[in-house]
C-alpha positions as CSV (number, residue, x, y, z in Angstrom):
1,X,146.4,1.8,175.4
2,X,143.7,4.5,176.4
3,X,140.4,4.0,174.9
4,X,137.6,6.3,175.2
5,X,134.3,4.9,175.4
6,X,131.5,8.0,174.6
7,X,128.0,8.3,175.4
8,X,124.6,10.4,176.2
9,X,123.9,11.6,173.0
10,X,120.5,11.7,171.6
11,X,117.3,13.8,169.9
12,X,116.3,16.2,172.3
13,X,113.5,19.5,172.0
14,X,115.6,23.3,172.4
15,X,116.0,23.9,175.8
16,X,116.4,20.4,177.1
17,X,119.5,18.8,178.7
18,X,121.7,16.1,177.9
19,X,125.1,14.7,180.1
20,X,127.5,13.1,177.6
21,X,129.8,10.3,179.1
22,X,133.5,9.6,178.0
23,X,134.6,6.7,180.1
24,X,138.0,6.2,180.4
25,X,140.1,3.1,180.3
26,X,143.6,2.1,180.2
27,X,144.6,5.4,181.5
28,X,144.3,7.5,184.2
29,X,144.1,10.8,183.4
30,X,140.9,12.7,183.2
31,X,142.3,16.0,181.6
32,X,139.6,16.2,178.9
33,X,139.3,18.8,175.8
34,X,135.2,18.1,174.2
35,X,135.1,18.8,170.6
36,X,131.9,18.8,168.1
37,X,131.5,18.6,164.4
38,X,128.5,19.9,162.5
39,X,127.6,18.8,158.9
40,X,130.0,20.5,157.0
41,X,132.0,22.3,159.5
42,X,135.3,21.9,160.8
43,X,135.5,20.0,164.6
44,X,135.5,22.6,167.1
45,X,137.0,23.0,170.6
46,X,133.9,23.4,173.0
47,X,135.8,23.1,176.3
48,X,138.3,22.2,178.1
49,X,138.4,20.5,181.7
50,X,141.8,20.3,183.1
51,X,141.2,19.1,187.1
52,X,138.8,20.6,189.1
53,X,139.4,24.4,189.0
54,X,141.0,24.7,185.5
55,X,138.0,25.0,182.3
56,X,137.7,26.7,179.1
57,X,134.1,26.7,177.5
58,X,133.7,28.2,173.9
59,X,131.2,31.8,174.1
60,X,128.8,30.0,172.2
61,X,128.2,27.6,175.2
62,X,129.4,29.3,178.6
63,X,126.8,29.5,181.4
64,X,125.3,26.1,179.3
65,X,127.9,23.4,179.9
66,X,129.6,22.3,182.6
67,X,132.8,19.7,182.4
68,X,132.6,17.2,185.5
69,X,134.0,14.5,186.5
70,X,134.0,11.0,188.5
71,X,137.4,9.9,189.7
72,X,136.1,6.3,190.8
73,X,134.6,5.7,187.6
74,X,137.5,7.0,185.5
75,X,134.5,9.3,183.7
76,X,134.1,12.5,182.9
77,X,131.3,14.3,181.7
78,X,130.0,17.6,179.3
79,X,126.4,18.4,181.3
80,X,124.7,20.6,179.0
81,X,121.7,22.5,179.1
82,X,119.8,25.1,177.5
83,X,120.5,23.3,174.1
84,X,119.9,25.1,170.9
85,X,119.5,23.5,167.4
86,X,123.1,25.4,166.3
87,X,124.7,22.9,169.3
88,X,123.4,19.8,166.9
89,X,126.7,17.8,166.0
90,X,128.8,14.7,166.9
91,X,130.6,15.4,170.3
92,X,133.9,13.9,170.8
93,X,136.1,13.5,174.0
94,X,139.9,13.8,173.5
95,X,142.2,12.7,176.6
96,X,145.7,12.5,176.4
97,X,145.7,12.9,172.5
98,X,143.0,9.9,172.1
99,X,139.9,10.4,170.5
100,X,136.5,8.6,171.8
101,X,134.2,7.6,168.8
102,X,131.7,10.4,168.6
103,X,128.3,10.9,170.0
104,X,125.7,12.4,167.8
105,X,123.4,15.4,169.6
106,X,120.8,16.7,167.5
107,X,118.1,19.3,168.9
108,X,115.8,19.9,166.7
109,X,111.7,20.7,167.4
């Protein structure tokens, strides 16, 4: 069975960066969708990273984050920069239908 294993999350100042993790095991596709849910809001797509050449990034967050990956360590990754206190929310990874269990981002000064 695939389970997702998230991480990366954190406090961080407007304008800093964070990489969140979603390890992978039990499973060897890497075709992730990121989602996020804000207090009160309804989960979100915030991009998609289908192999190397294929991605889909909500407006809200092009030219901010980047999907990545690591084949050898069965990871990928949602680099993200430039963060805003309207990005604060719990970030999931979703592979092949499985959910990881959330990481919390909050930017706040």
């Amino acid at each position: 069975q695939v389970q997702l294993a998230e991480s990366g999350g954190g406090l961080v100042q407007p304008g800093d960066s964070l990489r969140l993790s979603c390890a992978v095991s039990g499973g060897s596709s890497l075709n992730a969708h990121w989602y996020r849910q804000a207090p009160g809001k309804q989960r979100e797509l915030v991009a998609a990273c289908i192999d190397d050449d294929i991605t889909y990034y909500r407006d809200s967050v092009k030219d901010r984050f980047t999907c990545a990956r690591d084949n050898a360590k069965t990871t990928v990754y949602l680099q993200m920069s430039s963060l805003k206190p309207e990005d604060t929310a719990v970030y999931y990874c979703n592979i092949d239908h499985y959910w990881g269990q959330g990481t919390q981002v909050t930017v706040s000064s």
